[in-house]
Backbone as a printed PyTorch tensor [residue, N CA C, xyz], in Angstrom:
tensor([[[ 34.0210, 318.5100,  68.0680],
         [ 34.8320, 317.9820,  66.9810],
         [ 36.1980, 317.5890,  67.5360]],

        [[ 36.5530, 316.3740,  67.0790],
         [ 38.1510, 315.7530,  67.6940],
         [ 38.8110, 316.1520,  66.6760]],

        [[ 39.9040, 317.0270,  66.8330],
         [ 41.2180, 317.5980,  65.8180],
         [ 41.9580, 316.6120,  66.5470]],

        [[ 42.3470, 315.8970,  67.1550],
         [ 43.6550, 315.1080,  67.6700],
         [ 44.0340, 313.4580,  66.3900]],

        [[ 45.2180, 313.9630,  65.9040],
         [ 45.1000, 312.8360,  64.6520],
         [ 45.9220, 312.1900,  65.8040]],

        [[ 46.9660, 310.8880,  64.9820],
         [ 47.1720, 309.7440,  65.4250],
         [ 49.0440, 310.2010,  65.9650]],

        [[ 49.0240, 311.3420,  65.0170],
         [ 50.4660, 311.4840,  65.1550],
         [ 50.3710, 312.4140,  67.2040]],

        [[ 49.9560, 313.1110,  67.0730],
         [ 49.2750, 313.7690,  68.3020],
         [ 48.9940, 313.0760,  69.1810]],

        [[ 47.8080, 311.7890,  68.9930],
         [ 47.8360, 310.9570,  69.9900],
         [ 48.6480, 310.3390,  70.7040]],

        [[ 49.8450, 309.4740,  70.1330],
         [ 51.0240, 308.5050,  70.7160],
         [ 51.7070, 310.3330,  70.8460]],

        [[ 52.2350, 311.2030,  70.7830],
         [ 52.8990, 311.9430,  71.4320],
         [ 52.3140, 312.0630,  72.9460]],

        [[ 50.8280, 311.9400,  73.3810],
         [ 50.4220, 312.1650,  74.5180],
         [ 49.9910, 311.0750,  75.0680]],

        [[ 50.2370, 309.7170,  74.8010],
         [ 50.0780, 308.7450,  75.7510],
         [ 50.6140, 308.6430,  77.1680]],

        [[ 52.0000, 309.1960,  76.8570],
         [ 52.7010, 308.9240,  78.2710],
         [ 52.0340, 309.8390,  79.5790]],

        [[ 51.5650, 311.2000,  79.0180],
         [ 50.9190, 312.0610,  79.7190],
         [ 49.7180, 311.9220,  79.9610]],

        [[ 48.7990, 311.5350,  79.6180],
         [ 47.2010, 310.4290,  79.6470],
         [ 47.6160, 309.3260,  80.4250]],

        [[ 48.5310, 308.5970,  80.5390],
         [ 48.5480, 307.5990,  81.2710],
         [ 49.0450, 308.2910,  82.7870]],

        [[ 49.8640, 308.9820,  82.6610],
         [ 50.2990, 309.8030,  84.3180],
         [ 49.3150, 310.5530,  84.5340]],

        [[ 48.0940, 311.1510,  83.8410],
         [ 47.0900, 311.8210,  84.3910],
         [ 47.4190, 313.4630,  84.2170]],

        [[ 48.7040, 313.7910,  83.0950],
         [ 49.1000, 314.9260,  83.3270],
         [ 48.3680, 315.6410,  81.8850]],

        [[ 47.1150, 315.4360,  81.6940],
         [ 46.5720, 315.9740,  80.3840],
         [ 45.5340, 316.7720,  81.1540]],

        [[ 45.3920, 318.0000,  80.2630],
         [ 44.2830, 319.3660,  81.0590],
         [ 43.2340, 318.2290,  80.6180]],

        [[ 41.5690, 318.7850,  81.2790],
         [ 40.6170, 318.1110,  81.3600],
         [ 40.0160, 318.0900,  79.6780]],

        [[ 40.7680, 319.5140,  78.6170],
         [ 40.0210, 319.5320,  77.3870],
         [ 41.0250, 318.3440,  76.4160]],

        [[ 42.2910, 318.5160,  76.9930],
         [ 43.7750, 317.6110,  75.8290],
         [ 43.0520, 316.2270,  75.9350]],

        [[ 42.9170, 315.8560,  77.2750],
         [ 42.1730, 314.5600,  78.0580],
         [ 40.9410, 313.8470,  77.1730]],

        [[ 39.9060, 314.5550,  77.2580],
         [ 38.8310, 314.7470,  76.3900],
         [ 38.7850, 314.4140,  74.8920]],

        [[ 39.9080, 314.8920,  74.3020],
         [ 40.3010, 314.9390,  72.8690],
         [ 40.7410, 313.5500,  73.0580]],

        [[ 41.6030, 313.2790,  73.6530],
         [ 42.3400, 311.8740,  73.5650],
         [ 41.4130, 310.8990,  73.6590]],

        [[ 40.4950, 310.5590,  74.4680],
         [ 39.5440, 309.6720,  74.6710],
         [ 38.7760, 309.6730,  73.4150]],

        [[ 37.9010, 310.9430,  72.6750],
         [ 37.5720, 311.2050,  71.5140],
         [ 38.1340, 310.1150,  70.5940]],

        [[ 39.3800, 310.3700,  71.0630],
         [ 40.0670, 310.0610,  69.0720],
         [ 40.2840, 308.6950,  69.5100]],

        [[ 40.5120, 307.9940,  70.7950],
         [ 40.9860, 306.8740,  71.2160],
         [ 39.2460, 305.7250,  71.2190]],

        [[ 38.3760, 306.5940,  71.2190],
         [ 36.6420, 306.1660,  70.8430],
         [ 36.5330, 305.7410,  69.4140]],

        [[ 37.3740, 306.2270,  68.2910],
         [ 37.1620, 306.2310,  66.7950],
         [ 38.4170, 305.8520,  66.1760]],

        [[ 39.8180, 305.3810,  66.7680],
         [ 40.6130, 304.5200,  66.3700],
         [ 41.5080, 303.6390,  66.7250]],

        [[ 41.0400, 302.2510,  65.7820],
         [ 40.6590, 301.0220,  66.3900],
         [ 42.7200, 300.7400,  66.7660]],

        [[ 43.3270, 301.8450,  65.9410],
         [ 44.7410, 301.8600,  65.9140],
         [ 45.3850, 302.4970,  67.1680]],

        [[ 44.7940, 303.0380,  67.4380],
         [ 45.4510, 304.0280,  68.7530],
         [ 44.8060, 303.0660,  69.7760]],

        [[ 43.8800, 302.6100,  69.6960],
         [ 42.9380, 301.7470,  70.9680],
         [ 44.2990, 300.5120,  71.2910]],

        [[ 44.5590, 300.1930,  70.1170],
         [ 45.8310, 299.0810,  70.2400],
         [ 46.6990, 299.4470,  70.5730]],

        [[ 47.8290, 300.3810,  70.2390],
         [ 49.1600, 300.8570,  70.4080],
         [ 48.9100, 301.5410,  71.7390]],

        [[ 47.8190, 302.1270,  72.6520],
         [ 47.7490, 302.1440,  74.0000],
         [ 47.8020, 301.1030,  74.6500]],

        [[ 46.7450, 299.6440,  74.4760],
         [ 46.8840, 298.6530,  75.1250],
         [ 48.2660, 298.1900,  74.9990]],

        [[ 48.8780, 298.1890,  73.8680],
         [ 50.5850, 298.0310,  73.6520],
         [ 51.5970, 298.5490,  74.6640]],

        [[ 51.4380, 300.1100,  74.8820],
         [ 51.8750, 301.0540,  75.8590],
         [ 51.6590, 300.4250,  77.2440]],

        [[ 50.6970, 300.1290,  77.7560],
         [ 50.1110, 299.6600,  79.1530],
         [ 50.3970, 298.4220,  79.0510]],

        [[ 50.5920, 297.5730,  78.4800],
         [ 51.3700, 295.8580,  78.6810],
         [ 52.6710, 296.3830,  78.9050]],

        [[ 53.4510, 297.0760,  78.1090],
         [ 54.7220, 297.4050,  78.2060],
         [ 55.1000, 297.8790,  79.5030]],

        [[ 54.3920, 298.9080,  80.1490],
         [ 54.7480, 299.7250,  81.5870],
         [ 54.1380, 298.2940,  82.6310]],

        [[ 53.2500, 297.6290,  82.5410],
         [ 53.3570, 296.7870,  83.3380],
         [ 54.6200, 295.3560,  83.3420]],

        [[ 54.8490, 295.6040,  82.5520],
         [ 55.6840, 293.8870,  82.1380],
         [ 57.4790, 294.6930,  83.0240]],

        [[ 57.6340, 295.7620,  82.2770],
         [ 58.6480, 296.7310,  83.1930],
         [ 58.8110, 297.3550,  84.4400]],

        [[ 57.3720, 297.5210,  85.2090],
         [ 57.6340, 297.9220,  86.2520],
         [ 58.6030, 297.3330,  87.1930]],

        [[ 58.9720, 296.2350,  87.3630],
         [ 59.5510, 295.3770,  88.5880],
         [ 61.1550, 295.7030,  87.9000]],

        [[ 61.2800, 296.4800,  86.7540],
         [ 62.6360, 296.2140,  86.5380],
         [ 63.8540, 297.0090,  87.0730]],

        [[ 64.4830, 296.9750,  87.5860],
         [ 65.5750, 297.9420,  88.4320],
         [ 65.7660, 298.7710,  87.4130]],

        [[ 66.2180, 300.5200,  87.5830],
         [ 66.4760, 300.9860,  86.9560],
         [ 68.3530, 300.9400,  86.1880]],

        [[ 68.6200, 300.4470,  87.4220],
         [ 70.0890, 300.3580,  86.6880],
         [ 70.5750, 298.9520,  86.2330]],

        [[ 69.6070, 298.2780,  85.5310],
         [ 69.9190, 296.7090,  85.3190],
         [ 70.4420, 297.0330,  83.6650]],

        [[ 70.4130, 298.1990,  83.1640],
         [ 71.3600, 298.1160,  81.8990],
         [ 72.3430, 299.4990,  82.2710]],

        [[ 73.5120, 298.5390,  81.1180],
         [ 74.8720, 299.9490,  81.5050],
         [ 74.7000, 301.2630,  81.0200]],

        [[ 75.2060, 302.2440,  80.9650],
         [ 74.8640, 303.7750,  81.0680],
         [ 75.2120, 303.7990,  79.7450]],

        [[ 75.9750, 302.8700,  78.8640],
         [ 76.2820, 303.0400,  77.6340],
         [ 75.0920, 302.7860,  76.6660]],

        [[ 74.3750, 301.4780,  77.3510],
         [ 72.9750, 301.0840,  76.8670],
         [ 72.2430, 301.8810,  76.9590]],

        [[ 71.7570, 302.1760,  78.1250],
         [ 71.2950, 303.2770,  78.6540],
         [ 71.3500, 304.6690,  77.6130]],

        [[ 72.0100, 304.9680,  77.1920],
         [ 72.1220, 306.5100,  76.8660],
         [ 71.8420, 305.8350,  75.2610]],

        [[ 72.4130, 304.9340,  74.6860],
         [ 72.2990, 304.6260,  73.6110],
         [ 70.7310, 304.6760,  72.6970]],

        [[ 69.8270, 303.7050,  73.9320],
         [ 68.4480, 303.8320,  73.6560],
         [ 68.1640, 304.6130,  73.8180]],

        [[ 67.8770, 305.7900,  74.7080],
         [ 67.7290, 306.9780,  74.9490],
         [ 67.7930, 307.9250,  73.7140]],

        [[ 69.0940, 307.9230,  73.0200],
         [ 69.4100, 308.5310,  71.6190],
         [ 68.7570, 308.1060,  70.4630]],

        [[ 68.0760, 306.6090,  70.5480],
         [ 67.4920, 305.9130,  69.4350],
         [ 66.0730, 306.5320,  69.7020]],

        [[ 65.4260, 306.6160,  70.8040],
         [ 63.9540, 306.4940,  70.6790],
         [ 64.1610, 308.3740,  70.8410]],

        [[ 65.2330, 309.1820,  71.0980],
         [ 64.5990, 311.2290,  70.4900],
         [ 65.0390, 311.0370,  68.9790]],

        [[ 65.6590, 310.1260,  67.7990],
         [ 65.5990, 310.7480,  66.9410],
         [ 64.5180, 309.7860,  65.8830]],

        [[ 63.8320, 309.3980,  66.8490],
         [ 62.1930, 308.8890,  66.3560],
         [ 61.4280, 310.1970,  66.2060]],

        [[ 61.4300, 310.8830,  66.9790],
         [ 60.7620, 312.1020,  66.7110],
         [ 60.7070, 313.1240,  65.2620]]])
């Protein structure tokens, strides 16, 4: 049985994509990522995004930007 809802899922994308999910969290994710057609998207979303960014220097925005977004995307949580 997959208990992993949707809110659960996008919390563990970033860790599924680095490979840092135990073999059962792992399991669950694929589960729930097998049965929604929503999470199947907002991953392919995730993985366009880390590729389209990779080449980007890390310090190509200012520390003000920088920290700013940083503050926008923890009080998403």
């Amino acid at each position: 049985m997959n208990d992993l809802d949707c809110q659960q899922f996008v919390e563990q994308v970033t860790s599924f994509l680095e490979g840092d999910l135990g073999p059962d969290a792992e399991q669950s994710f694929i589960d729930h990522l097998a049965l929604c057609d929503g999470c199947d998207r907002y991953l392919d979303q995730v993985r366009q995004t880390v590729q389209a960014l990779e080449g980007l220097p890390a310090d190509s925005i200012s520390p003000t930007t920088r920290t700013a977004l940083l503050d926008a995307f923890r009080s998403q949580t």
